[in-house]
C-alpha positions as a Python dict, from the first residue, in 0.01 Angstrom:
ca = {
    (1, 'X'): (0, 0, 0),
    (2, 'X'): (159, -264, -146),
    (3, 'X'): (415, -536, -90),
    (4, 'X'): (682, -393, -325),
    (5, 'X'): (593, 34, -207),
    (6, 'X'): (602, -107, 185),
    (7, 'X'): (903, -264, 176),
    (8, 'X'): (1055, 4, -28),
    (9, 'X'): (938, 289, 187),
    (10, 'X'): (1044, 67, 464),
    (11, 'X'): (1451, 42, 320),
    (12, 'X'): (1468, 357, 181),
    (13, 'X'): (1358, 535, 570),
    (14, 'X'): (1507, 332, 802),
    (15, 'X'): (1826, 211, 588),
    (16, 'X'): (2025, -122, 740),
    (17, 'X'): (1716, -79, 1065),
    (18, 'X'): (1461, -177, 821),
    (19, 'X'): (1572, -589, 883),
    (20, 'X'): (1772, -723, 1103),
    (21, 'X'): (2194, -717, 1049),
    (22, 'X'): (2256, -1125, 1090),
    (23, 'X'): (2101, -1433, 981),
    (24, 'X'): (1813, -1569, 1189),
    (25, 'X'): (1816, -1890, 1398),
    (26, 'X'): (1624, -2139, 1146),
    (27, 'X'): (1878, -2077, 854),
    (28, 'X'): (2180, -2138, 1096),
    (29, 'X'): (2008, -2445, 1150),
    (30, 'X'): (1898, -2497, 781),
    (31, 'X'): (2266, -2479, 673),
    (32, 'X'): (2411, -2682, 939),
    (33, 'X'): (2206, -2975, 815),
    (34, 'X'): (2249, -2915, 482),
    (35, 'X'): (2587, -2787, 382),
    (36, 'X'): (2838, -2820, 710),
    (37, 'X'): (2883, -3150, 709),
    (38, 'X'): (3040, -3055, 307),
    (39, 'X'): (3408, -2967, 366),
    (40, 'X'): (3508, -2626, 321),
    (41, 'X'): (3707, -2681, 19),
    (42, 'X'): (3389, -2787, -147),
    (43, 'X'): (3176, -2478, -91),
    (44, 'X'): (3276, -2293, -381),
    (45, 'X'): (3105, -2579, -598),
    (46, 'X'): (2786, -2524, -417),
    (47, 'X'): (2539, -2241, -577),
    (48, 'X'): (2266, -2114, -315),
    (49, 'X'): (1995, -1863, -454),
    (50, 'X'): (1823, -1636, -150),
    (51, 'X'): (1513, -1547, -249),
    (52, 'X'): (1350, -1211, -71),
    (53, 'X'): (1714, -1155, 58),
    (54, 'X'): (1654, -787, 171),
    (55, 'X'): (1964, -609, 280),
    (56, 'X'): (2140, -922, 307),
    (57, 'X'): (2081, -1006, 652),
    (58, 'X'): (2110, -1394, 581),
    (59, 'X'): (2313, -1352, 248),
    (60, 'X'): (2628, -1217, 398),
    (61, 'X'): (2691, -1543, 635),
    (62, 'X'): (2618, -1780, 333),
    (63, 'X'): (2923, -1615, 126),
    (64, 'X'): (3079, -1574, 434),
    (65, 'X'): (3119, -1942, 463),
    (66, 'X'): (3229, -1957, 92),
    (67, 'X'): (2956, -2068, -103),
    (68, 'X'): (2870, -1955, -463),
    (69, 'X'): (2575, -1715, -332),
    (70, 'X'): (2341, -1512, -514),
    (71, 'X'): (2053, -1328, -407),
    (72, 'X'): (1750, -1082, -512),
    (73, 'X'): (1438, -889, -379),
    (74, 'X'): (1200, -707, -517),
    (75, 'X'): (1298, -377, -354),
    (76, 'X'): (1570, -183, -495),
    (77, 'X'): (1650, 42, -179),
    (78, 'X'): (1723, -298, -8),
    (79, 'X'): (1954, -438, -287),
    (80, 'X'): (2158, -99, -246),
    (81, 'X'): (2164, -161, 105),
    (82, 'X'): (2340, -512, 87),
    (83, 'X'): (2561, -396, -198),
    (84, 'X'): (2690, -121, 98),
    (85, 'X'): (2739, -465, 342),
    (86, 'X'): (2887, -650, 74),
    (87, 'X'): (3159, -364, 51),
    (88, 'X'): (3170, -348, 364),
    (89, 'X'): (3234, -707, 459),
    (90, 'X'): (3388, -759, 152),
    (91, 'X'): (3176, -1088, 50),
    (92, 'X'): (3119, -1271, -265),
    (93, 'X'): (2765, -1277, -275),
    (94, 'X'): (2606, -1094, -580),
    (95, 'X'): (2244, -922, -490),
    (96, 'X'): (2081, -876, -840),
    (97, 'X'): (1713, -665, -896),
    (98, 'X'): (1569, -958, -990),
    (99, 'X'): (1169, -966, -1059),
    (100, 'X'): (1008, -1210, -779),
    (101, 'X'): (740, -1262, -1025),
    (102, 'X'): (660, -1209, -1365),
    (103, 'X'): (887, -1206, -1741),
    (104, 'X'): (1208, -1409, -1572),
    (105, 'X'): (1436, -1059, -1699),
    (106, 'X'): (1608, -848, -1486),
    (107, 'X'): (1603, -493, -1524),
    (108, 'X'): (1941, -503, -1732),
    (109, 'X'): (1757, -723, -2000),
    (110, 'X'): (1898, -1031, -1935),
    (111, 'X'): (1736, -1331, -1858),
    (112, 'X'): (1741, -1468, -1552),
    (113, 'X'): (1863, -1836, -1549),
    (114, 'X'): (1697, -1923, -1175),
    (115, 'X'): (1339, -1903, -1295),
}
């Protein structure tokens, strides 16, 4: 089986248990370094793409702190999953169905301005 038919299998059975609900140790520390020392205010101004961001696990804390977030995987079930959080939470953070690899177009037909 492959990447994209595990990990879909994998969101699609075991819904928000498929990945863990909050962001992992490394990107806390990651972000500190990086972005805390910006003030607040300044966030906003500050894009961050996610790459392979799942159901959102480490996406939700990054809009959370108000930063211009964005996100995609390659597995659909999981992007329906974080667009539940995001309602949930009610975030900022846009997951998209972006292709990891391949044309740069999502499945809408635009182009996708990250690659």
């Amino acid at each position: 089986m492959d990447a994209k038919s595990w990990n879909d299998a994998t969101y699609s059975a075991q819904g928000f248990a498929a990945q863990r609900l909050y962001p992992n140790e490394e990107l806390l520390r990651f972000m500190r370094r990086n972005f805390f020392g910006v003030p607040r205010a300044e966030h906003g101004k500050i894009k961050i793409l996610k790459a392979a961001c799942g159901s959102g696990a480490n996406l939700w804390m990054i809009a959370r702190e108000g930063f211009d977030t964005y996100g995609f995987d390659l597995s659909p079930p999981a992007i329906t999953l974080y667009a539940e959080m995001r309602k949930l939470l009610v975030l900022a953070a846009r997951p998209s169905r972006r292709r990891c690899a391949g044309d740069g177009v999502d499945e809408d037909g635009e182009r996708d301005q990250h690659w």
